[in-house]
Residue frames as a rotation matrix with the C-alpha (Angstrom) as fourth column:
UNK 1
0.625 -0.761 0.173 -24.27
-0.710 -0.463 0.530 14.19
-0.324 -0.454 -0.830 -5.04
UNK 2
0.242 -0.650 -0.721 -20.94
-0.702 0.395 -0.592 12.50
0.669 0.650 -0.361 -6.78
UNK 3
0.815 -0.072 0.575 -19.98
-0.559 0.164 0.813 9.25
-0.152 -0.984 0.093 -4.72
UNK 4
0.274 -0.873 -0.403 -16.73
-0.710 0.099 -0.697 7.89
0.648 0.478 -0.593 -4.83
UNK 5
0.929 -0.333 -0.162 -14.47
0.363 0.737 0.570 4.95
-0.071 -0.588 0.806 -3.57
UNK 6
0.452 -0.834 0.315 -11.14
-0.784 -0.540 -0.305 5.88
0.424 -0.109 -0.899 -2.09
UNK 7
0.423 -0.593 -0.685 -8.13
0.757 0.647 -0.093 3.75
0.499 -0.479 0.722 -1.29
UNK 8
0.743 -0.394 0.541 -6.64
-0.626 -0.695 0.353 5.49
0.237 -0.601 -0.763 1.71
UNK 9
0.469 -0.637 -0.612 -3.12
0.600 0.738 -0.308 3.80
0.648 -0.223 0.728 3.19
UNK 10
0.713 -0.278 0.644 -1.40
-0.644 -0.623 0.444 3.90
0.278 -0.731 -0.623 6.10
UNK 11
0.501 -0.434 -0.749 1.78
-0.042 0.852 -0.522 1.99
0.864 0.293 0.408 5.66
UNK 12
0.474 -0.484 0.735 3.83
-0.662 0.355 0.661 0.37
-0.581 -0.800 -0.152 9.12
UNK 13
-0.158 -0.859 -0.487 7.08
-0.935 0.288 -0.205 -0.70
0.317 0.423 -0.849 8.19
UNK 14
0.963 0.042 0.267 7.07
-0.170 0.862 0.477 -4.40
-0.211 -0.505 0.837 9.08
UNK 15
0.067 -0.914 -0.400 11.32
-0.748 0.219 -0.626 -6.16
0.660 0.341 -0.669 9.82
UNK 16
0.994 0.011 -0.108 12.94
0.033 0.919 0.393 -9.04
0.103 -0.394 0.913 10.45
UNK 17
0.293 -0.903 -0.313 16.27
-0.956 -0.282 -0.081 -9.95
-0.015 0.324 -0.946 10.83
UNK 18
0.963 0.122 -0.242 17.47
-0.222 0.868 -0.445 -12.90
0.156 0.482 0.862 9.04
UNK 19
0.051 -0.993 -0.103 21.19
-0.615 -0.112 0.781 -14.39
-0.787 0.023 -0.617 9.00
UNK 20
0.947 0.147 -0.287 22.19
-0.304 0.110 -0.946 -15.10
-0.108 0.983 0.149 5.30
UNK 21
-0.174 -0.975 0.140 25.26
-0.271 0.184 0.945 -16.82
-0.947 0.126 -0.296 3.93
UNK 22
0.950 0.223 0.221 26.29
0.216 0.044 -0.975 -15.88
-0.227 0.974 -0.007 0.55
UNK 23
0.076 -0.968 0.239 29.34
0.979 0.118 0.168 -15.37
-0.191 0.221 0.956 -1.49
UNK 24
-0.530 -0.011 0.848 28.74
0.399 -0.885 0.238 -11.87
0.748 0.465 0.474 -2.27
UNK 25
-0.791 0.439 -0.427 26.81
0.087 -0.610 -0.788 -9.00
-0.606 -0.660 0.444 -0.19
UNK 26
-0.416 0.610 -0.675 24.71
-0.909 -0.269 0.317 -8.40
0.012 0.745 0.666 -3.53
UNK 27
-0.133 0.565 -0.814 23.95
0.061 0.825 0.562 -12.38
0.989 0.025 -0.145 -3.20
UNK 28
-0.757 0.194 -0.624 22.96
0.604 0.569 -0.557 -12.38
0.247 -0.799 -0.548 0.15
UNK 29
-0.695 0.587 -0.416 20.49
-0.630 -0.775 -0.041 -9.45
-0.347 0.234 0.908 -0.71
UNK 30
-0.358 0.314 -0.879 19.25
-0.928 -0.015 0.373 -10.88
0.104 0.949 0.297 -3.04
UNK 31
-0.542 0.024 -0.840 18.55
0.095 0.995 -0.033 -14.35
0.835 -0.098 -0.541 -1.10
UNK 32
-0.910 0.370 -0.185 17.43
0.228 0.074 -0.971 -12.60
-0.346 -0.926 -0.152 1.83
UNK 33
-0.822 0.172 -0.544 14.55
-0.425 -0.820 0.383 -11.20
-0.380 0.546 0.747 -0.86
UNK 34
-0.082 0.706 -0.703 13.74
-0.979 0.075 0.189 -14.07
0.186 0.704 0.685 -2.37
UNK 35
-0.954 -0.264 0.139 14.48
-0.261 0.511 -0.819 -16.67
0.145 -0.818 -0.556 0.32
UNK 36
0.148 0.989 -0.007 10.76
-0.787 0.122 0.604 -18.61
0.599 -0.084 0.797 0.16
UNK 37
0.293 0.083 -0.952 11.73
0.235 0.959 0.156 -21.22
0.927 -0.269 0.262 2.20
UNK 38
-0.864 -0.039 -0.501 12.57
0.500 -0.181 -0.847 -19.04
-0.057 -0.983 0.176 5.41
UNK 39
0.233 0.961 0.150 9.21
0.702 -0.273 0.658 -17.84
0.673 -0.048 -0.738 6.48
UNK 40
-0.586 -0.496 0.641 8.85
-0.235 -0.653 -0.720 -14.88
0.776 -0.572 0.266 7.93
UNK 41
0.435 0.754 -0.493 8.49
0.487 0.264 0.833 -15.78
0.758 -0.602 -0.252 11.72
UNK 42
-0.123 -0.384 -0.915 10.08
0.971 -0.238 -0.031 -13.11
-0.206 -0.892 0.402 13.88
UNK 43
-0.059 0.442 0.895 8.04
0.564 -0.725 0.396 -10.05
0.824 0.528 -0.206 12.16
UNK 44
-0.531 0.250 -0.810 8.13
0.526 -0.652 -0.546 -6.61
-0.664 -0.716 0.214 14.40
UNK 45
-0.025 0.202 0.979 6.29
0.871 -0.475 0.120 -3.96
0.490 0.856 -0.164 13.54
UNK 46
-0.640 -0.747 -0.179 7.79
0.767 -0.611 -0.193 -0.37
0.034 -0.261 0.965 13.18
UNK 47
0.631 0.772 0.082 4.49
0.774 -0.620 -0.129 1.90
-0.049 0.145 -0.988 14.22
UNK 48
0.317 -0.658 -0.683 7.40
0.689 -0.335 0.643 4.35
-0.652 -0.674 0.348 14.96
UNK 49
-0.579 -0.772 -0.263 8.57
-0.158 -0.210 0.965 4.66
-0.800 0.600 -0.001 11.65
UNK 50
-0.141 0.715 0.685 5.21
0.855 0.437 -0.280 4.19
-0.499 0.546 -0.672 10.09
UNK 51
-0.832 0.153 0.534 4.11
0.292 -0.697 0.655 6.87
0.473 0.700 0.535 6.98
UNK 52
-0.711 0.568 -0.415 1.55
-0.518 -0.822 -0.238 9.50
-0.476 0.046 0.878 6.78
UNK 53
0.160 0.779 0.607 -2.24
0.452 0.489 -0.746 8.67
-0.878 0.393 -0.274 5.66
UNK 54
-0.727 -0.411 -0.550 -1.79
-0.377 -0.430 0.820 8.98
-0.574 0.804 0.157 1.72
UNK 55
0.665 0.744 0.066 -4.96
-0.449 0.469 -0.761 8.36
-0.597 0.476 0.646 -0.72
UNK 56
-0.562 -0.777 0.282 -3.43
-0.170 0.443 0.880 5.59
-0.809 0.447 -0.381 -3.24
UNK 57
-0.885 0.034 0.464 -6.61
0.428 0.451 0.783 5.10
-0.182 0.892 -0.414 -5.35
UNK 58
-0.389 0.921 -0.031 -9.88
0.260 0.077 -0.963 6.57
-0.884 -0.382 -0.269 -6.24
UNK 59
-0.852 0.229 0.470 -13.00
0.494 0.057 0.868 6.42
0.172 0.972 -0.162 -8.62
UNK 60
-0.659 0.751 0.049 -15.91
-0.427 -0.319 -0.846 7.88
-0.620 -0.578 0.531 -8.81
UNK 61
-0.639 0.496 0.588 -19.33
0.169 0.836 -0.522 6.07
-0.750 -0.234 -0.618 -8.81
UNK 62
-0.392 0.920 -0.008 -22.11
0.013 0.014 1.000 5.80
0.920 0.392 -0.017 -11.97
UNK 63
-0.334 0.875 0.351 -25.22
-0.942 -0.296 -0.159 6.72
-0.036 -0.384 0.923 -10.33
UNK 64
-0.014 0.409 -0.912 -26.12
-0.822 0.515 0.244 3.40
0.569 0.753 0.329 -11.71
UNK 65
-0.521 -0.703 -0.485 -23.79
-0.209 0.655 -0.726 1.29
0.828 -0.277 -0.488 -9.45
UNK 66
0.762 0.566 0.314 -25.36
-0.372 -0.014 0.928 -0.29
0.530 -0.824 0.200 -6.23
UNK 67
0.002 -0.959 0.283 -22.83
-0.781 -0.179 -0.599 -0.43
0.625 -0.220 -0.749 -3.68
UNK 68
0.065 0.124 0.990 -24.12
-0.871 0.491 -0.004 -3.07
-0.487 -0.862 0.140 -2.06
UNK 69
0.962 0.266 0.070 -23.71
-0.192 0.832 -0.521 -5.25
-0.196 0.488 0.851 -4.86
UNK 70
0.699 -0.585 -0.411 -20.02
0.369 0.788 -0.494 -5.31
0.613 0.193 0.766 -4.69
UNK 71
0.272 -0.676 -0.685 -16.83
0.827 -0.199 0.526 -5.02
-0.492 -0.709 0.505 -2.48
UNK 72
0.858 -0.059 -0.510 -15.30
-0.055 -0.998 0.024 -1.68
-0.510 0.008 -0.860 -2.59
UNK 73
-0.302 -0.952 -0.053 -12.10
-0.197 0.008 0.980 -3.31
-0.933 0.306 -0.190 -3.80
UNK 74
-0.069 0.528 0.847 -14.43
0.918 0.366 -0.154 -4.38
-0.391 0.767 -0.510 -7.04
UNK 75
0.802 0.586 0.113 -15.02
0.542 -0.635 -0.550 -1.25
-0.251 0.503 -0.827 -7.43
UNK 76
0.627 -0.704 -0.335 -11.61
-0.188 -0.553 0.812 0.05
-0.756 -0.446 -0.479 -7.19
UNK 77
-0.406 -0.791 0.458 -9.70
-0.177 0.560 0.809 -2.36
-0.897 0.247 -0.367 -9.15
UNK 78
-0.818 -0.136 0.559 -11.96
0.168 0.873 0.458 -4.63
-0.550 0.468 -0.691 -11.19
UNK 79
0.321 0.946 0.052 -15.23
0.570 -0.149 -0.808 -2.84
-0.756 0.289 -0.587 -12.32
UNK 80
-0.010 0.118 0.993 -13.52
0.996 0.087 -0.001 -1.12
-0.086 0.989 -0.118 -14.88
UNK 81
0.772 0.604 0.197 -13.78
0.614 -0.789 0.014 2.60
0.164 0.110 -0.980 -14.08
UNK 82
0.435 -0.743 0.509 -11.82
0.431 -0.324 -0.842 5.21
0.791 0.586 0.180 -14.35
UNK 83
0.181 -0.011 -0.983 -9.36
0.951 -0.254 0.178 6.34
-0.252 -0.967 -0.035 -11.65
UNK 84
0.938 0.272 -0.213 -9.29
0.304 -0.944 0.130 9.72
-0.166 -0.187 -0.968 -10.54
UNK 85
-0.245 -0.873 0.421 -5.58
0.293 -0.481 -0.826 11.59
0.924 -0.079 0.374 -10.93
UNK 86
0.327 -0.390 -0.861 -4.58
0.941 0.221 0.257 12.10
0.090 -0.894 0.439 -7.36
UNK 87
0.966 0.147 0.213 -3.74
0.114 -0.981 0.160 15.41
0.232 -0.130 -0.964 -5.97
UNK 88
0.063 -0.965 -0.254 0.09
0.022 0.256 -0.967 15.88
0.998 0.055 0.038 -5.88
UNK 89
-0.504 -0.500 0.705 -0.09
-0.673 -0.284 -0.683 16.77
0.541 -0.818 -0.193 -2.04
UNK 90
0.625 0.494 0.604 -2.36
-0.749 0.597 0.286 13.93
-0.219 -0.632 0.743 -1.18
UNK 91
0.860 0.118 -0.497 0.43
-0.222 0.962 -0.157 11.15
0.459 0.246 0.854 -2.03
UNK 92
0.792 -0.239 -0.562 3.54
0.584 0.566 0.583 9.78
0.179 -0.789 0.587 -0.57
UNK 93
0.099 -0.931 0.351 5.87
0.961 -0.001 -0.275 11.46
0.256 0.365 0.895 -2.15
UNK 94
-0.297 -0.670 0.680 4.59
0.360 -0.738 -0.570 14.62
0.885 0.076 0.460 -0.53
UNK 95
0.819 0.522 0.236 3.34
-0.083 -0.300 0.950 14.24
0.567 -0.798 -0.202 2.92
UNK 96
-0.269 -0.692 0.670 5.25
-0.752 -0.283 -0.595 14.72
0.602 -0.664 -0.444 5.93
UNK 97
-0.776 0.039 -0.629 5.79
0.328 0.877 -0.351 12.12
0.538 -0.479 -0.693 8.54
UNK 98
-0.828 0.503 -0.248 2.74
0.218 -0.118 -0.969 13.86
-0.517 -0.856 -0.012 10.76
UNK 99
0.255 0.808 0.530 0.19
0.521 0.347 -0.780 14.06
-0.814 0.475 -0.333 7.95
UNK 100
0.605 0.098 0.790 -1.07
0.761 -0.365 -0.537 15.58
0.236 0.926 -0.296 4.24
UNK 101
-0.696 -0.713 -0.082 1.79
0.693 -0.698 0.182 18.92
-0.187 0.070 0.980 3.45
């Protein structure tokens, strides 16, 4: 039987709010962005406003492979195999906020 590794995701907005002083609105974007020296330490998270489960990656396994010899993200990423083409209704761009369309 064919085994595969799937990345599944279930993204949760995460916000802060930050107070920025910049000459511009486009610079104070653009500082609140890339602002490494404020850390983020007043993080909510928005389960509210969180996406649908959406597959983001997947391969399928040689027979060969022993999953127990590496992490699943090895296999995903770094082992070299080929990913699968996604189903258009299994990604973000077309689920609904309550799951797959």
């Amino acid at each position: 039987m064919p085994r595969y590794v799937i990345e599944r995701q279930y993204l949760v907005p995460m916000y802060e709010h930050v107070f920025v002083e910049a000459p511009t609105a486009e610079a104070a974007f653009r500082k609140a962005l890339d602002d490494i020296e404020q850390p983020w330490e007043n993080v909510q998270a928005d389960y509210e406003s969180s996406r649908a489960t959406t597959i983001e990656r997947a391969v399928e396994l040689p027979t060969s492979i022993d999953i127990r010899a590496f992490s699943l993200a090895h296999l995903l990423y770094d082992a070299g195999l080929e990913t699968l083409p996604i189903p258009d209704d299994l990604t973000e761009d077309n689920v609904d906020e309550v799951g797959f369309v």
